[in-house]
TIDOVEX-282097 format. One record per residue: residue in one letter; x, y, z of N, C-alpha, C in turn. Coordinates in steps of 0.1 Angstrom, whole numbers, plus 5000, padded with zeros to 4 digits. Each point is the difference from the previous one (the first is absolute). Layout:
AXYZXYZXYZ ...
end
This chain:
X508550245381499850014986500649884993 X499049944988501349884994500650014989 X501049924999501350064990499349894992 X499050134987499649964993500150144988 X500149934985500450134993499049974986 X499250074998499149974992500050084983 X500450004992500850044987499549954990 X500050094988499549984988500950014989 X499949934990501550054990499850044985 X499850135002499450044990501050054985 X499050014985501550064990498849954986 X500850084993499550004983500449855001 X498950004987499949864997501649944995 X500449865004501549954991500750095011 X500150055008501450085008500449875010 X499549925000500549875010499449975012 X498850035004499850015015499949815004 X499049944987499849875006501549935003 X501350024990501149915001500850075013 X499650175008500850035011499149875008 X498750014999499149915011500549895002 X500649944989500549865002501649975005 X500550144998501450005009500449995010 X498950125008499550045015499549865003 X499049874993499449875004501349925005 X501250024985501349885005501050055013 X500150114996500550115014500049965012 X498549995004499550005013500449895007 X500349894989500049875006498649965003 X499350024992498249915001500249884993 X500749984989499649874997500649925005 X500149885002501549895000501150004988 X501149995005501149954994499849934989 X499049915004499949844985498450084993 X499750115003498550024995500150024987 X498949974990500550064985499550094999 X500050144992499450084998500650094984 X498850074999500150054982500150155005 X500450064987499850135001499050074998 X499850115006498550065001498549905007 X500749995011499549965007498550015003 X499950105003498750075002499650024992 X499749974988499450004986499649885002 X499349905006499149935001498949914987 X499450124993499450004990500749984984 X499249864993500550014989500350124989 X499350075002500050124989501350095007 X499650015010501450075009501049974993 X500749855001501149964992499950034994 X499249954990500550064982500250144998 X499350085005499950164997501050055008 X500649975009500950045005499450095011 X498750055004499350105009499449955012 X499750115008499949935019497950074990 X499649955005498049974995499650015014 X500149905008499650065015500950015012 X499750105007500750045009500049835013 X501650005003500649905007500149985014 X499849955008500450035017501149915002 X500950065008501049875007500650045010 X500449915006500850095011501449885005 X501350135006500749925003500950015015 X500749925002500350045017501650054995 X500650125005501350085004500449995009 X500949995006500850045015498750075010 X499349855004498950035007499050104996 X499850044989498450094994499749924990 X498250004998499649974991500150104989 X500049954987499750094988499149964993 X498850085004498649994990500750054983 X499749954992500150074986499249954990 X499250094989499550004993500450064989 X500049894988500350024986498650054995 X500750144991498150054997500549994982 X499250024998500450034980500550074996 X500650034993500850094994499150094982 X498749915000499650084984498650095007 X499650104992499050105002498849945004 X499349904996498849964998500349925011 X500749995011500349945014500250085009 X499950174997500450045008499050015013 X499149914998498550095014500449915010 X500749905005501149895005500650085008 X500950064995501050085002499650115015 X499250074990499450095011499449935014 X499049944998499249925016501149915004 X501350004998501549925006500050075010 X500150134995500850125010499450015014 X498949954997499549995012500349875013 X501049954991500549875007501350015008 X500650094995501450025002500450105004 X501250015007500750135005501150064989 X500249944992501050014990499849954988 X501450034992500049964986501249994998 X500349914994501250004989499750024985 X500950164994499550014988501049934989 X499949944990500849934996500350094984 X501250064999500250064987501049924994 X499949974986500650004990501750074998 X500749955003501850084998500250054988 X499650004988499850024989498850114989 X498549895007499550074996499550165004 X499949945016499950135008498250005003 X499550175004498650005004499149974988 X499249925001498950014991498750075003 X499149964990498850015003499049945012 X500149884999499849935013500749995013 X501350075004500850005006499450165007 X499450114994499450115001498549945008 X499049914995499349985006499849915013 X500949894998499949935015500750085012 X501150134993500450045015498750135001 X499350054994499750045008498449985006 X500049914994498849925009501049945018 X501249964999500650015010500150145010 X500450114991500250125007498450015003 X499049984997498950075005499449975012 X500349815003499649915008501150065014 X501550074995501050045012500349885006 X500849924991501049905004501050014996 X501049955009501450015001500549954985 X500950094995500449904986501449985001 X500449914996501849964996500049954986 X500850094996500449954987501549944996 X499049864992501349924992499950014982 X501050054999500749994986500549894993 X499349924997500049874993500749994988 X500649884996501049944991501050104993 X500650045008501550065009501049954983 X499449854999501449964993499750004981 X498750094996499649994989501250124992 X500449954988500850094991499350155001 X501250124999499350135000499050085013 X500149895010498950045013501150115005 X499450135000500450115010498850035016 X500249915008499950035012499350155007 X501350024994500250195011498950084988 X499750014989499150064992498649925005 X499849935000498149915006500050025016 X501250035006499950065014499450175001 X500850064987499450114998498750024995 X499249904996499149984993499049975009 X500349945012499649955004499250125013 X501150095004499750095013498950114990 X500150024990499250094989498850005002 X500149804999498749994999499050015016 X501049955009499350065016499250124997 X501550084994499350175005498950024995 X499949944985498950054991498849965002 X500049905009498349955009500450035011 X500650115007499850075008500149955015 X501049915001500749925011500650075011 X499449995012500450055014501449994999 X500550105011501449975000500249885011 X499149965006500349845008500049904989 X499150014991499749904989501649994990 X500250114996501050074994501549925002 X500149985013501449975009499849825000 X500349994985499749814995501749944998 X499649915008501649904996500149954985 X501050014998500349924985500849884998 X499649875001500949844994500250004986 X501149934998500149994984500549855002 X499049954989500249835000499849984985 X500649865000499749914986498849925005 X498849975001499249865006500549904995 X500250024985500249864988501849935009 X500550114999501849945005499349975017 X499250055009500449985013500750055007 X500350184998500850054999500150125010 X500150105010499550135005500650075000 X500150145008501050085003499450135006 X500750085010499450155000500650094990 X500849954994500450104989499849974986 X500250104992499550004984501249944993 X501149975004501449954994499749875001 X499549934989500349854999500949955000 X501250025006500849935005500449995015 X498750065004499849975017498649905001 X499249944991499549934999500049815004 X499349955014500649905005498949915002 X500449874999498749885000499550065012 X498449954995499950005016498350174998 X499150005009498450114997500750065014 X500749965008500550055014499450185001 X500550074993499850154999498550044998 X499449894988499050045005499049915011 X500349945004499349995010500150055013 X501350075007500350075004499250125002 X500350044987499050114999498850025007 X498849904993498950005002500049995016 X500949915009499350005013500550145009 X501350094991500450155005499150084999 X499549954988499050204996498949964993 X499149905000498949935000498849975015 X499150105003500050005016499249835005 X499849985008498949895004498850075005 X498849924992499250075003499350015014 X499650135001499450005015498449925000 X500549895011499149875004499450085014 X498549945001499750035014498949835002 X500649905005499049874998499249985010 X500050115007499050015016498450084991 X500350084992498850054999498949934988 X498750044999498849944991501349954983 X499749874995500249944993499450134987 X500849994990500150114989500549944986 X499549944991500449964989499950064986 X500850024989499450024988500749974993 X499049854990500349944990500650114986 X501350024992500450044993500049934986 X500349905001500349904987498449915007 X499949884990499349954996500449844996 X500049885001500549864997498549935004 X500049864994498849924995500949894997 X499349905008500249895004498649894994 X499749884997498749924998499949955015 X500949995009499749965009499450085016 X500550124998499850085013499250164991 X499650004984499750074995500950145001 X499650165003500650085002501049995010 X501650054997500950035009500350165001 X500350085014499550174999501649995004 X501450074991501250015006500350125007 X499950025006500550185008501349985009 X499850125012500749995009498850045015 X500549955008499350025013500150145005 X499650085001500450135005499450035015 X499749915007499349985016499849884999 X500249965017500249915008500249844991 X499149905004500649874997498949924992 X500049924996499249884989500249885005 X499349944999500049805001499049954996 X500249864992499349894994498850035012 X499049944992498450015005499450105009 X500750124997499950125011498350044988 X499550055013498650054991500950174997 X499250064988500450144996498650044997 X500050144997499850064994500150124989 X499250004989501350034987499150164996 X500550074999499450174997500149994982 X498650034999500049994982500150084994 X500150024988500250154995498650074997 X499249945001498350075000499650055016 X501149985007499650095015499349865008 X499349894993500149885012500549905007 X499949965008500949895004499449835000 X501349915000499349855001501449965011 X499449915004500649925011500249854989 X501549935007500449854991501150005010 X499949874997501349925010501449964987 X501350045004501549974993500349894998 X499449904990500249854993501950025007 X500150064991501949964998500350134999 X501649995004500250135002501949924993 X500650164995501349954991501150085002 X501049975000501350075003500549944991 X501650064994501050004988501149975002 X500849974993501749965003500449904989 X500650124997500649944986499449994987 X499849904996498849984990499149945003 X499849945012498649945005499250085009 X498549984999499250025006499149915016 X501050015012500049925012498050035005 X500149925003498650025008500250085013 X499550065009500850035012498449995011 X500550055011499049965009499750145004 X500650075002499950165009501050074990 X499850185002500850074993499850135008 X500750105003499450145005500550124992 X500250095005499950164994501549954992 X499650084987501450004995500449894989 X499349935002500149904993499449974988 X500449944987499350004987499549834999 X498550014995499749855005498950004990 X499549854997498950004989498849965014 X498950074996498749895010499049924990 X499549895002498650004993499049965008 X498450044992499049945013498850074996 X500650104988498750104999500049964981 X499149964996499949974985499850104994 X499450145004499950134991501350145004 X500749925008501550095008499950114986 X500650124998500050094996501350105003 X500650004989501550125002499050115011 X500650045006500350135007498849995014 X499549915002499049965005501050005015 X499049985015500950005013499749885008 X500349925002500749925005499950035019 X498950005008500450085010499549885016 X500350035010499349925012498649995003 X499849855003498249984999499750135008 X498450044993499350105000500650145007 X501550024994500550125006500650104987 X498950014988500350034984500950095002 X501050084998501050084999501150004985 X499050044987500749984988501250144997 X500649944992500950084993500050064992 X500250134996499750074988500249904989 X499350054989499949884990501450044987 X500249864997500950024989499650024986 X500350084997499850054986500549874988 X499450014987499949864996499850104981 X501349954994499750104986499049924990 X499050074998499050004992500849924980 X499149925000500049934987500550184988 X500949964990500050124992499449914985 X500149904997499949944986498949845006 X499349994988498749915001500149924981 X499449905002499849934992498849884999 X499649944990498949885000501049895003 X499549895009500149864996498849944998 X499649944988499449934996500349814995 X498649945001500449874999500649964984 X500949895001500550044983498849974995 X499450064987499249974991500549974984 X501449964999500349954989499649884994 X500650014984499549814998500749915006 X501450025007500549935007500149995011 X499250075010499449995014500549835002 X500149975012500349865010500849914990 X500750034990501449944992500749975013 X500850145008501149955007499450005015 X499850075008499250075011498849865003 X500250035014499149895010499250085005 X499950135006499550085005499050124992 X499549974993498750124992499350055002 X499049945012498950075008499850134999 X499250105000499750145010500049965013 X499549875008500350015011501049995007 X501449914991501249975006500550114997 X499850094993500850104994499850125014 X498750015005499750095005500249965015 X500349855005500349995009501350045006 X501049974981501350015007500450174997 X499150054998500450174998499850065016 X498649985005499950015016500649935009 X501149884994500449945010501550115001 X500550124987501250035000499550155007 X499050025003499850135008500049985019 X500349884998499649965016501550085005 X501349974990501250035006500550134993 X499549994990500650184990499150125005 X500350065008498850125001500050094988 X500950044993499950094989499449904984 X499449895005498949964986498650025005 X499750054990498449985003499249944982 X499149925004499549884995498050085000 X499450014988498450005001499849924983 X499149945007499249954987499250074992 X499950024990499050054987498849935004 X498950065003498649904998499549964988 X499449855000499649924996501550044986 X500749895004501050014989501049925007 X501049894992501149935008501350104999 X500050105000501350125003500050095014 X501250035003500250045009501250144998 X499750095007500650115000501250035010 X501049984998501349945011501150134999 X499650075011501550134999500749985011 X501450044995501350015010500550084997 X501650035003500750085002500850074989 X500249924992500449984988500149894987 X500750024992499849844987500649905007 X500950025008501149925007499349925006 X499550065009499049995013499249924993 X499449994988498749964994500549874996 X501349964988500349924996500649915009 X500950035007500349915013498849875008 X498950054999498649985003499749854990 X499950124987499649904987501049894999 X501650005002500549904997500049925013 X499950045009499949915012498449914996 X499250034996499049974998500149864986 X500750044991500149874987500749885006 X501250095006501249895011498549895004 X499450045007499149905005499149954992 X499850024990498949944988499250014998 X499650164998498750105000500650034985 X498450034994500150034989498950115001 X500650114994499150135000500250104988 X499650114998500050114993500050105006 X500750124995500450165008499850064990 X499750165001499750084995501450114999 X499750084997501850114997499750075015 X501050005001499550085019499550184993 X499550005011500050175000500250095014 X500350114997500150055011498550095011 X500149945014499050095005499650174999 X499149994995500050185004498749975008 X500650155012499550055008499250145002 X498649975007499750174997500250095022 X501050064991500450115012499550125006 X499150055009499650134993499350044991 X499149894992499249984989501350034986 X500949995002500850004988500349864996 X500049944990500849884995501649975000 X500449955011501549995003500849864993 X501149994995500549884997501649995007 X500549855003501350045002501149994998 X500950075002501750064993500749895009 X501150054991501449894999501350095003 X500749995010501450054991500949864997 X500750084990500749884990501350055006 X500849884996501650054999500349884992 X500850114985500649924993501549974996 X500749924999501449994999500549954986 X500150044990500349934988501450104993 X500549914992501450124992499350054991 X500750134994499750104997499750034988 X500249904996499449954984498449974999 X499849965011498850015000498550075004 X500650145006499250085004498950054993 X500550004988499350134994498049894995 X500549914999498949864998499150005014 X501249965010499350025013498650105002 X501050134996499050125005498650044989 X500649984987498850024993498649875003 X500449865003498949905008499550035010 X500650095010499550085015499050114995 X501050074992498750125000498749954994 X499949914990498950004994498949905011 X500349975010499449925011499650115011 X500350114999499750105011501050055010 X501349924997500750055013501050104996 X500550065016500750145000500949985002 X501350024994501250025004500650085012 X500749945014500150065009501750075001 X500149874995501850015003500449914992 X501550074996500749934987501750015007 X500849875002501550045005500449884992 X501350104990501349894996501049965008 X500049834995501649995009500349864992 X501350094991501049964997499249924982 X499549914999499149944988498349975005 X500249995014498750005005498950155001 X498749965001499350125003499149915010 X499450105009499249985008499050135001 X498749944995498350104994499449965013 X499250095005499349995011498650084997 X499049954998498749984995498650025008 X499250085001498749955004498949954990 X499349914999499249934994498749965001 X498950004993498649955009501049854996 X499049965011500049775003499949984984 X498450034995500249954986500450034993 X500950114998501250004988501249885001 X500249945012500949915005499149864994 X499149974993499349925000500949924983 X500449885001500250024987501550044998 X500650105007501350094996500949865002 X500549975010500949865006500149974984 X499749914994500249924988500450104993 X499550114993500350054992501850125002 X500449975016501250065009501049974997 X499549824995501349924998500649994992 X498650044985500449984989500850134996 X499750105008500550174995501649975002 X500449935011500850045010500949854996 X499349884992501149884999500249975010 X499450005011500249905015500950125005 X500650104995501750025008498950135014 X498549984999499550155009499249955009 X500350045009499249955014498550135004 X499449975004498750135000499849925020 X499750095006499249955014499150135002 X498749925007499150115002499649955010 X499150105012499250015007499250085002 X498549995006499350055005500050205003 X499250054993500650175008498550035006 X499250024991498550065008498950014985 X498950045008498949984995500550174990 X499550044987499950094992498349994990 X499750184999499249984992499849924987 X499249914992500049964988500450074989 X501249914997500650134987499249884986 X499550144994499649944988500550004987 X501049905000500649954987499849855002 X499449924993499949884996501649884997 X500149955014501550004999499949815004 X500749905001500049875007499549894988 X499450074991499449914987501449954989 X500149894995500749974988499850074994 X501050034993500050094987500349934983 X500149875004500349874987499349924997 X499849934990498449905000500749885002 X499049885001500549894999499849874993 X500449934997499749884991499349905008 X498450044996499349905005499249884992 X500249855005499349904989499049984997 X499649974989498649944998499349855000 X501049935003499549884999500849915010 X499149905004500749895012500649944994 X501249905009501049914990501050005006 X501149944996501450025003500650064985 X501550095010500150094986501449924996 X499650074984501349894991501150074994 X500650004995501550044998499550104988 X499449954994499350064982499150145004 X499750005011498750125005501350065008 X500850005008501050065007500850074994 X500349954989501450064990499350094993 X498349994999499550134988499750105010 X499949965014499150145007501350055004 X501749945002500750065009500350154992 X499650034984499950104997499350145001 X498949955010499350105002500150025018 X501049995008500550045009500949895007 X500149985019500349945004499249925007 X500549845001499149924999500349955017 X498649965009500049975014500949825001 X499549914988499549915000501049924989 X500049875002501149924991499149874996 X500649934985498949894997499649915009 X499249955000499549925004499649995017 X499550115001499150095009498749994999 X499049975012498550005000499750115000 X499450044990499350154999498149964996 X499850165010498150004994499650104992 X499350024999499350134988499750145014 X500750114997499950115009501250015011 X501349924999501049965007501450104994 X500350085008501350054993500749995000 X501149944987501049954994501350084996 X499650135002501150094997500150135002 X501050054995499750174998500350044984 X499350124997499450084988501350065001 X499950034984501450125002499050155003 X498950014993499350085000498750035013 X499250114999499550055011498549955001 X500149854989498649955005500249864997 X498949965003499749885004500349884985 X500349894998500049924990499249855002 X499649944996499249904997501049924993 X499949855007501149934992499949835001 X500449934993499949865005500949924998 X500850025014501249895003500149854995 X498549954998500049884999500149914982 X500050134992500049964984500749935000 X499749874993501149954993500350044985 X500949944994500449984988499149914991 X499550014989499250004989501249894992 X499449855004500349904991500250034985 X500849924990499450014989501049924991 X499749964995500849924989501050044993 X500250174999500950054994501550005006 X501149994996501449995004500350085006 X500650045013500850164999501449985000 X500750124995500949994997501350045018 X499150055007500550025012499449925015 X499449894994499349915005500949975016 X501649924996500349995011500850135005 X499850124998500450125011499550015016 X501149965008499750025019499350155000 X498850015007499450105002500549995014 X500950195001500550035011498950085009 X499750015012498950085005500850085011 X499750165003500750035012499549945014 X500850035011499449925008498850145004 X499149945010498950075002500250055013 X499450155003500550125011498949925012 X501049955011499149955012499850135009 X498350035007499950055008499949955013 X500350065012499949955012498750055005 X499549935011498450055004499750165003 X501050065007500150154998500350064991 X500749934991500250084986498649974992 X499049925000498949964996498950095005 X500650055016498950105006500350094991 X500850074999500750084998499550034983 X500049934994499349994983499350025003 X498849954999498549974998499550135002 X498950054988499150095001498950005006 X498750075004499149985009498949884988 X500150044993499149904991500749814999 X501149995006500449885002500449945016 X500449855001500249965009501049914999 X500849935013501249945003499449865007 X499549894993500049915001501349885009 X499449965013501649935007499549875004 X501049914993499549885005501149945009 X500349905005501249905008501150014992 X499149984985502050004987499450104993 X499750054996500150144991499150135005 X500650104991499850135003499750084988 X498450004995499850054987499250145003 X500150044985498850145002499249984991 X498450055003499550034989499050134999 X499149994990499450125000498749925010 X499350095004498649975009499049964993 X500050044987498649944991500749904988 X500149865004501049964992499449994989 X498849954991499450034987500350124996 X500849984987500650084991498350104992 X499649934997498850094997499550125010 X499749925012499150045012501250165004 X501149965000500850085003500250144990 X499849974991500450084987498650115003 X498749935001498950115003500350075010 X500749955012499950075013501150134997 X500549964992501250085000499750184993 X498749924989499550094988499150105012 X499149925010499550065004500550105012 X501049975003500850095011500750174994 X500649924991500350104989498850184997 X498749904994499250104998499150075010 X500349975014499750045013501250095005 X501149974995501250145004499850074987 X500050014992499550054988498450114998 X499749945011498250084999500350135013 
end
């Protein structure tokens, strides 16, 4: 058998898993002495950094008192969880990573028991040990609850507990931070005591299945799994079991092993082992991997279905190709198919005869991550307000739910709850502690559509909301995910002037500051009121020969409310759109003629009306 230990590190989003990754990296002694290295290692991706979230699941591996340690950093947010799940299939274990403080979440509920279901070993570490107020022994209790309550074997049940700082470098087997000592020693310990090795057999028919997904320009598709029978090598002919029940035969370009943060080329690999192959340009998650003409596939991995969809369209503003190199429908549509090659949870179809395309994922997250990766490179496009999929079940119309968990003080509930209910969701559970409350919620998806922005405002930043995924429910019919506010939209192209800003900031809040390129059908603001306004940023002041007596008065202007691209999803009604270029991020309405718009509007009206 080889002393190989194959591990996943799972936890609600922000509980620490990438910065334990990077401890366990200096730990191990993988790098050199003189090597430089940053934090959050395995965050690779620019948006990673800034956002502070693990976006794709990570492989690395490191060497211990003679065993390898396969490990994989998977995400920590909802709209990442379908990663998560086809992991489990990689590994014999898990490390679950809780919060000392915060304790079990919402997502901390769903990655274990996508763990418990797969029946891998778990060890739990209690992370940042040294945060003000962290009670330990209560999130331990919190912790075994949550076993019971997804219904945890008593083998599964019987889980070791580490208590570490990642950020200090810190461990311990006990909850007393003052037995806390440099040094991951305990947990790694751990994992090679009560983490099993997986059972290898490298004599029998070759057995593969790609889990993850990576894309390269040079070797095209890379398929990451684990070997689960016999052995692999460069230019070995295979054969690959498809998920349509046929098979194709291809020879193994390149074949990849891990360590550390690089990706080694390697020459051979066998059972047990986590490895990238390439060789097959249509490779496919869950697909098998098996010895020439001896097909023997693996049950297939389940793969979570798109919940929320939206338009990309080419921009069609007056300022199309201003900032953006890339405008095409064909660049646009190349690089949308080129992001399904490695995301199994997008799916990408074109609108016939039309330059739009209909792009669903997992969530807004899932969607905008996409879009800004996409401007980062100097695509210029147009989106639509996402919506959620409904499904017909049974011949019934199904949509899907949320549970929420919200944390805000207590001053703010009563706002909280009256914004919930009128969005459709049910109150499950309500617990005080101390100035805090904690509301626990089921929700359809699109009552959540929109809510984020308006969460912050209720709550003044001090409320945290997390949701994920619960299941498909019948269509509840209340009309819920729409704006409820109008907005200040322009009527005329130009750049806007101080004299047009200072008269409209009375008629709500304004997007935009002077001397801004604005076009006619572009929205500039918010209404205080529940419809729409017509306005033009670009007036000037009316020369004239007459004196004024307040001539030299500084016109003070407030500053203007910036949205972020999700906060822009997040606005927009279905009659408008989110314009994104390289440098800016505008909205406007879809029918930018103020006229043309005003009929369509007349006419919609007297069609709900008839």
């Amino acid at each position: 058998m080889k002393n190989i230990r194959n591990i996943a590190i799972i936890a609600h989003v922000d509980h620490g898993k990438t910065t334990l990754v990077d401890q366990l990296l200096k730990d191990s002694g993988t790098f050199r002495s003189n090597e430089e290295t940053q934090d959050r290692m395995m965050d690779s991706n620019d948006i990673e950094r800034e956002r502070g979230i693990t976006i794709l699941a990570k492989t690395t591996a490191i060497n211990y008192k003679g065993a390898r340690i396969n490990i994989l950093d998977t995400p920590g947010h909802a709209d990442f969880g379908g990663e998560v799940e086809r992991i489990m299939h990689m590994v014999d274990g898990v490390l679950l990573v809780v919060d000392a403080l915060e304790g079990t979440m919402p997502q901390t509920r769903f990655v274990l028991k996508k763990a418990l279901d797969a029946h891998v070993k778990p060890v739990v570490v209690i992370n940042k040990i040294d945060r003000p107020h962290a009670d330990p022994k209560r999130v331990m209790d919190e912790v075994l609850d949550l076993f019971l309550e997804l219904g945890a074997d008593d083998e599964l049940l019987d889980f070791k507990t580490i208590f570490c700082s990642a950020l200090k470098g810190t461990s311990s087997y006990s909850p007393d931070i003052a037995s806390q000592k440099p040094g991951m020693n305990p947990i790694f310990d751990t994992i090679l005591s009560e983490i099993p090795a997986p059972c290898t057999d490298e004599e029998g028919n070759l057995q593969f299945q790609p889990a993850l997904l990576d894309y390269n320009d040079y070797v095209g598709k890379i398929g990451i799994g684990r070997i689960t029978k016999g052995k692999i090598k460069v230019n070995d002919m295979v054969t690959c079991c498809r998920l349509d029940g046929t098979t194709k035969n291809f020879r193994i370009q390149k074949l990849y092993g891990f360590l550390g943060l690089k990706r080694l080329e390697i020459e051979e690999a066998g059972a047990g082992d986590i490895v990238g192959i390439a060789g097959l340009p249509d490779l496919s998650v869950g697909e098998t991997i098996c010895s020439f003409n001896q097909p023997e596939p693996l049950p297939l991995l389940r793969i979570d279905e798109p919940t929320l969809q939206m338009t990309f369209g080419t921009n069609s503003s007056p300022f199309s190709g201003k900032d953006g190199k890339l405008l095409t429908a064909r660049k646009i549509e190349e690089r949308l198919f080129k992001e399904t090659q490695k995301d199994v949870s997008l799916r990408v179809d074109r609108i016939p005869n039309s330059e739009t395309w209909i792009v669903s994922g997992r969530g807004e997250l899932h969607l905008s991550i996409l879009i800004e990766t996409m401007r980062r490179e100097g695509f210029e496009l147009e989106v639509s307000k996402p919506k959620v999929i409904i499904k017909d079940i049974n011949g019934v119309k199904c949509e899907p739910y949320e549970d929420v968990q919200i944390d805000c003080p207590e001053e703010y509930v009563g706002s909280i709850m009256e914004s919930l209910g009128s969005r459709g969701a049910e109150l499950i559970h309500i617990t005080y502690d101390q100035e805090q409350v904690k509301l626990s919620y089921i929700i359809p998806s699109r009552g959540l559509l929109g809510f984020m922005t308006n969460f912050m405002t209720l709550t003044k930043g001090y409320g945290i909301c997390n949701h994920t995924f619960k299941e498909y429910r019948p269509l509840l019919k209340v009309n819920v995910g729409e704006r409820q506010i109008g907005v200040l939209v322009s009527t005329d192209n130009g750049q806007s002037t101080p004299y047009a800003i200072q008269h409209i900031e009375e008629r709500g809040t304004l997007f935009i500051e002077p001397g801004i390129d604005v076009y006619e059908g572009m929205i500039v603001g918010e209404n205080k009121y529940d419809m729409d306004l017509c306005v033009s940023p670009v007036k000037e002041k009316n020369l004239t020969n007459q004196r004024s007596s307040s001539k030299d008065t500084t016109v003070v202007l407030k500053s203007p409310k910036r949205l972020s691209l999700e906060q822009c999803l997040d606005y927009i009604n279905t009659d408008e759109l989110v314009e994104i270029t390289p440098n800016s991020i505008r909205m406007r309405k879809k029918i930018l003629n103020t006229a043309e718009r005003k009929k369509q509007e007349a006419r919609t009206r007297r069609n709900e009306n008839a």
